[in-house]
C-alpha positions in Angstrom: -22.4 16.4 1.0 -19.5 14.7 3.1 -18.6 11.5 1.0 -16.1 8.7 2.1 -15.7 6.7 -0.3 -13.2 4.2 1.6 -14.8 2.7 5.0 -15.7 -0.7 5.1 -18.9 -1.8 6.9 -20.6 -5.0 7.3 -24.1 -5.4 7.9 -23.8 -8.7 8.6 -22.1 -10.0 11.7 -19.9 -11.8 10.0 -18.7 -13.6 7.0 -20.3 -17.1 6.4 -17.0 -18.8 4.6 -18.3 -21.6 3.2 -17.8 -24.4 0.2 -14.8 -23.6 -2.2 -13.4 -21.3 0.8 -13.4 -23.5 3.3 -12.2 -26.1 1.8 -15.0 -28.0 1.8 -17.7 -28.5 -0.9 -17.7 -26.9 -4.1 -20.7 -24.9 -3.3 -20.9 -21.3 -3.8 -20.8 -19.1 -0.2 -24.3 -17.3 0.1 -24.6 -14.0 -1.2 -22.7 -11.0 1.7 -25.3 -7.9 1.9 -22.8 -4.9 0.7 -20.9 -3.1 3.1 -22.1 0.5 3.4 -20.8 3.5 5.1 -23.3 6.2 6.9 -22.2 9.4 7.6 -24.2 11.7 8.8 -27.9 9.6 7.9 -26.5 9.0 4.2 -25.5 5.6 3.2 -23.0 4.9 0.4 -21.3 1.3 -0.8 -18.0 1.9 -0.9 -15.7 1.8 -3.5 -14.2 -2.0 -2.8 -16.7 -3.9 -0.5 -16.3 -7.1 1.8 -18.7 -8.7 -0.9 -16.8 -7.9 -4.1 -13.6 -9.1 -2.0 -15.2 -12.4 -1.4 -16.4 -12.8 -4.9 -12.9 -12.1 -6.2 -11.1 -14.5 -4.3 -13.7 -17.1 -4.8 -12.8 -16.7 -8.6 -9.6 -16.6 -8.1 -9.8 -20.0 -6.4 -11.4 -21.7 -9.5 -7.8 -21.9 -10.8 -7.2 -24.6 -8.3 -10.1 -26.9 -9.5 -8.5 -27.2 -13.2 -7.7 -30.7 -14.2 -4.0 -31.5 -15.0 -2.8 -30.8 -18.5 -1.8 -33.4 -20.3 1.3 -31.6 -22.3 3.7 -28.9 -21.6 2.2 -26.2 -22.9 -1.0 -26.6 -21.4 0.8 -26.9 -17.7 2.3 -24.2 -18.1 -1.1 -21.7 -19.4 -2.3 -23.2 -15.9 0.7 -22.2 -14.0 0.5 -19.1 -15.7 -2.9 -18.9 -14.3 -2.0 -20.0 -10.8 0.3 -16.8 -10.4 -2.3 -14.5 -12.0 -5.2 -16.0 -9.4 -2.7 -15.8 -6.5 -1.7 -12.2 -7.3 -6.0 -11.6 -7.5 -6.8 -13.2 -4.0 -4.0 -11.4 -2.1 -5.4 -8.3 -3.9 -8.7 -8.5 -2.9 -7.4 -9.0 0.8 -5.1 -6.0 1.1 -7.6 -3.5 -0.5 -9.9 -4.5 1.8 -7.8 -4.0 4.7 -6.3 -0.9 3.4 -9.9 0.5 3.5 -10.1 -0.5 6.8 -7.3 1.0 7.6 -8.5 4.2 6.7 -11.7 4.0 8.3 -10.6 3.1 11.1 -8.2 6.1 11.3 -11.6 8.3 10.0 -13.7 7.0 12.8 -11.4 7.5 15.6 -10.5 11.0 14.4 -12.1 14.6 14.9 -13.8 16.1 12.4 -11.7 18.3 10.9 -9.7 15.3 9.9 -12.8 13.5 8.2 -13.0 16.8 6.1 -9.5 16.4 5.2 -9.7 12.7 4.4 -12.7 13.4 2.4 -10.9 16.2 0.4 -14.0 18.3 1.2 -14.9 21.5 4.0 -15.7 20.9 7.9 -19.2 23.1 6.7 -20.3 20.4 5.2 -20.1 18.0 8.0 -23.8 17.3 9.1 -22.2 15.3 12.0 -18.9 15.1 13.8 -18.3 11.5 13.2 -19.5 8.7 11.1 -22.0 6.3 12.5 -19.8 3.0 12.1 -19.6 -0.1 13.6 -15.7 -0.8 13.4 -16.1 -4.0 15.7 -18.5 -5.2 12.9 -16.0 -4.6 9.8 -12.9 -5.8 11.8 -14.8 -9.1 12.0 -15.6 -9.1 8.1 -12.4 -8.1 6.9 -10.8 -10.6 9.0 -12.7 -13.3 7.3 -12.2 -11.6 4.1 -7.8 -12.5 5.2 -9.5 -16.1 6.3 -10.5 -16.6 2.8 -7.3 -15.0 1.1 -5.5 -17.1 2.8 -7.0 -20.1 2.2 -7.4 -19.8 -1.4 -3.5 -18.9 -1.5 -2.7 -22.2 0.0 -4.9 -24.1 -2.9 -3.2 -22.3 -5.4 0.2 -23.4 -4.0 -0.6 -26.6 -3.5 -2.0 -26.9 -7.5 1.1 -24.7 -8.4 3.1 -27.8 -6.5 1.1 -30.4 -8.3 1.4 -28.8 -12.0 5.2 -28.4 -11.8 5.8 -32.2 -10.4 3.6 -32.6 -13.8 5.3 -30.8 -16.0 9.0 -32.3 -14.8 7.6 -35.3 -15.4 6.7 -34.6 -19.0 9.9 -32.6 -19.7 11.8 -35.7 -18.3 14.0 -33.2 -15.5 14.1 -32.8 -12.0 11.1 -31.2 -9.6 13.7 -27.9 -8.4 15.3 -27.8 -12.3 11.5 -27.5 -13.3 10.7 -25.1 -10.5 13.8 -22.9 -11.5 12.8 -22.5 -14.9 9.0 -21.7 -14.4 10.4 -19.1 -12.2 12.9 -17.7 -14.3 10.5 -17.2 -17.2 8.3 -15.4 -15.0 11.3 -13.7 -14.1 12.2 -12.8 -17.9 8.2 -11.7 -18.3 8.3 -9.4 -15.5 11.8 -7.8 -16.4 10.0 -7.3 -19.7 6.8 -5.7 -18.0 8.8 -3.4 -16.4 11.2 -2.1 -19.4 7.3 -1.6 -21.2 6.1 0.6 -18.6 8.8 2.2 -18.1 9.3 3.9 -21.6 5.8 4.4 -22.2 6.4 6.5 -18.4 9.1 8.1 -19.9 7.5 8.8 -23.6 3.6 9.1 -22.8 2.9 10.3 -18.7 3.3 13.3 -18.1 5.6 15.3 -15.8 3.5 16.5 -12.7 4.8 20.2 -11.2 4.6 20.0 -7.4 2.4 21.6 -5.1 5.9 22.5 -3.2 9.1 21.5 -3.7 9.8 18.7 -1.2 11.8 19.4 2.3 12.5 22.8 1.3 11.4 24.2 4.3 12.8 22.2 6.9 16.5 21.5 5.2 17.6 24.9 5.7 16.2 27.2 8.3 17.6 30.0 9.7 15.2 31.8 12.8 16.1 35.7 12.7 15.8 37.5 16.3 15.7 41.3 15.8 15.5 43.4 19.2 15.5 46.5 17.7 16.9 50.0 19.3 17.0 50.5 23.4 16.4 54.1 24.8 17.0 56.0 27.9 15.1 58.4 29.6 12.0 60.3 27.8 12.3 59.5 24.1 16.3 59.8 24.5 17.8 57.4 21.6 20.8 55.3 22.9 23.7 54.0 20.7 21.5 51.1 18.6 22.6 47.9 20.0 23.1 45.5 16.8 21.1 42.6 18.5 20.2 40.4 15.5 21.1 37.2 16.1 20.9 34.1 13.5 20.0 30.8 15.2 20.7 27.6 12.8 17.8 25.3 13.3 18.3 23.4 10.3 16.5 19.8 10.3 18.5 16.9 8.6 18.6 17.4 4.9 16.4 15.9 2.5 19.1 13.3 1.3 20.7 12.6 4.8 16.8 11.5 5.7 16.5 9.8 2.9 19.2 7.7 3.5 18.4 7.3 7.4 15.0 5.7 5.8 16.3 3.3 3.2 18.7 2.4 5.9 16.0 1.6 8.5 14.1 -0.4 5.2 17.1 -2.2 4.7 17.7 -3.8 8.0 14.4 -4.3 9.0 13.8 -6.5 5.8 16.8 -8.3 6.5 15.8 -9.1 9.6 13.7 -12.2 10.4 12.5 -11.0 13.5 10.2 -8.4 11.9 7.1 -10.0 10.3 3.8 -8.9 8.5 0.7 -8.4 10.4 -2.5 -6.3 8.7 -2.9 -3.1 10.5 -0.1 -3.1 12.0 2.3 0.0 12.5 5.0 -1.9 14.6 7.7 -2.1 16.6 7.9 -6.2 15.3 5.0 -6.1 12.9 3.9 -3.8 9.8 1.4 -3.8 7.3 2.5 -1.8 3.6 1.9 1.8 5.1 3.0 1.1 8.4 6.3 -0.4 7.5 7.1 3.3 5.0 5.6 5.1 7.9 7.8 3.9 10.2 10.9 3.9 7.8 10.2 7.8 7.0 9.5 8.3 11.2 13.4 6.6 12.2 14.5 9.6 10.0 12.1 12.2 11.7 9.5 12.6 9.0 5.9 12.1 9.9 3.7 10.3 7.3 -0.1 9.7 7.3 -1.4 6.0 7.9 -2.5 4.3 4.7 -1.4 3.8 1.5 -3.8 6.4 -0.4 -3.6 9.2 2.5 0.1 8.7 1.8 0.2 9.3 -1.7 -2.2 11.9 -1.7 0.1 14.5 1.0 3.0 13.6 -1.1 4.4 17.0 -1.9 5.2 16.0 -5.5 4.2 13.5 -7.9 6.7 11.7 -10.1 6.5 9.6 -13.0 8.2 5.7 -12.7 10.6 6.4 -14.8 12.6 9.4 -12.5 11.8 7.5 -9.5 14.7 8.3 -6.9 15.5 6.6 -3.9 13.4 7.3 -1.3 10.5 7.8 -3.4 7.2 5.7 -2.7 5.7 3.5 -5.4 1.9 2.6 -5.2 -0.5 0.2 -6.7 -3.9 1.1 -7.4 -6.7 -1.2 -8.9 -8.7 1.5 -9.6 -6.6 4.2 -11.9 -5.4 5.8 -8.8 -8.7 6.5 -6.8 -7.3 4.6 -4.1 -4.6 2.4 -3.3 -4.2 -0.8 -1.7 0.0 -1.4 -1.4 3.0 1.2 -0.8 6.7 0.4 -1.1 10.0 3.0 -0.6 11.9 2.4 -3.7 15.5 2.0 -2.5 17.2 2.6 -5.8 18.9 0.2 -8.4 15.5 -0.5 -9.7 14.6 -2.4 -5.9 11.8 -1.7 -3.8 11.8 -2.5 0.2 8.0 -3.8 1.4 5.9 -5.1 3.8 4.5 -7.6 1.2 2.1 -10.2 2.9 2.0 -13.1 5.6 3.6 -15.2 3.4 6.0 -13.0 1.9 7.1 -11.1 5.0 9.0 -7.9 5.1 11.7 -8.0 2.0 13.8 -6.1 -0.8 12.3 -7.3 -4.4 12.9 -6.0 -7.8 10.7 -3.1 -8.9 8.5 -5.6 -11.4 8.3 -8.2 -8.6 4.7 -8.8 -9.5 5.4 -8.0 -13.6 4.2 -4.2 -12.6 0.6 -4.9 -12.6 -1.2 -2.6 -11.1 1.4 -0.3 -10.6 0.4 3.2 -10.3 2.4 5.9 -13.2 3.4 7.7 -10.3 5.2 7.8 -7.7 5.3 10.1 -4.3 8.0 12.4 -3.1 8.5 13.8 0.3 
């Protein structure tokens, strides 16, 4: 039976964002019905719904409720806490939209691409298309962002309100305060990352490809072979050598490569080029958009979200013999889907489309102390 597990549909017309995520009272919002796909008369909640996004972020935004500490250490368990609950409710929002993303791709696509998406055969389509209501989920994930975005800007402003705190116990200034909060979260995440990576290097194992990546593009050489010509009945004429080799070699892997991280580069360094959810560009790109459109400057077609890019990836490689031009994903599932993409640019620094706030930018590989990171990583 034809199974997506991915598309997010709300059977309510829209989100009801009230108490803690309005910013109002501290009432609980009401209860959302779960989002449910139907494909072919069969229903099936999804895998991350519009509800479980909601009740997520709404936990997430408890962190901004917590009385002051009264000492050092405690401020800094709740600031701690903060950057855990901020990393949750910007979470919740992307893997929302990246479902979205990919259900709105499945909707609006034939069906031999739903079979493909589904990983299963066009035979076992009972219909061509899902019956979805996309103008229905755009509206629900939207106020799913709504909410993520509100509960970020709590958390920052507690954040704001536990540092001026702690300077004041520590007896030091609000930016020497903020630099070293910042710097041991720094330290933490450098830490994080050294961790995973050995136990990537010691305990994941090596993946073989399904083919070994731009082979068959970097160096092609079309034979055309006219054979013998003949006169009169059946008389053989002197064999004309007409074999003639045509180059139509593509760029090589490494010359795209670094026609990508190029492209990465100088968009991210560019204020002019901003984050927008479901967005592909020219100015704005979501995650998946912004290393589609990085591999496309170099000539390379990739596929539109962040799971239907990891699964084409010809090969699979672990973090630790990540190369540039290699994606990195994060999955909060153990790799059933994903819900953010970046192109590692080498030194150990990834180029991303992060989030409104962020923007488009070059971070360190542990920017968010590697949680969530997937243990591999895709090669085209």
């Amino acid at each position: 039976m034809f199974s997506l597990r991915h598309l997010v549909i709300a059977t309510s017309t829209a989100l009801v964002l009230t108490g803690t995520l309005a910013g109002g009272t501290n009432a609980a919002p009401p209860p959302i019905p779960s989002p449910i796909v139907a494909v072919g008369g069969q229903q099936e909640v999804p895998t991350f719904s519009v509800d479980q996004a909601l009740s997520s972020i709404t936990k997430a935004r408890t962190a901004a409720t917590v009385t002051v500490g009264t000492t050092t250490g405690e401020i800094d368990s709740q600031i701690a806490r903060i950057g855990t609950a901020l990393e949750d409710a910007d979470i919740a929002s992307m893997q929302v939209s990246e479902d979205f993303a990919l259900a709105e791709d499945t909707a609006s696509g034939p069906a031999p691409q739903l079979a493909a998406i589904a990983g299963t055969s066009l035979a076992s389509l009972s219909s061509a298309a899902p019956s979805v209501d996309l103008k229905q989920a755009a509206a629900a994930v939207a106020d799913i962002r709504t909410a993520s975005e509100a509960a970020q800007a709590a958390l920052g402003k507690k954040r704001t309100e536990l540092i001026k705190e702690s300077a004041k116990l520590r007896n030091t200034s609000v930016a020497a305060e903020t630099k070293r909060i910042d710097k041991a979260r720094a330290t933490a995440n450098a830490a994080a990352m050294r961790k995973t990576l050995r136990y990537s290097e010691t305990s994941v194992p090596d993946l073989a490809p399904a083919t070994t990546p731009g082979t068959a593009l970097e160096d092609t050489t079309a034979t055309l072979a006219a054979g013998m010509t003949t006169t009169g009945a059946g008389t053989a004429a002197m064999a004309v050598p007409s074999a003639i080799s045509i180059s139509t070699k593509a760029p090589s892997r490494a010359v795209r490569i670094n026609k990508s991280v190029a492209w990465a580069k100088k968009v991210a360094s560019n204020n002019k080029y901003k984050y927008r959810y479901g967005s592909t560009g020219p100015t704005y790109f979501d995650c998946s958009g912004y290393t589609g459109k990085a591999f496309a400057s170099a000539g390379k077609k990739l596929q539109r979200t962040s799971s239907q890019q990891y699964k084409a990836a010809p090969a699979k490689v672990k973090l630790s013999k990540l190369t540039k031009g290699d994606l990195v994903f994060w999955s909060s599932n153990g790799g059933r889907s994903f819900y953010h993409v970046a192109l590692y640019i080498g030194g150990g620094k990834i180029a991303h489309a992060r989030n409104p706030s962020a923007g488009i930018s070059v971070t360190k590989l542990n920017y968010a102390g590697m949680r969530n990171i997937y243990k591999y990583g895709g090669r085209y």
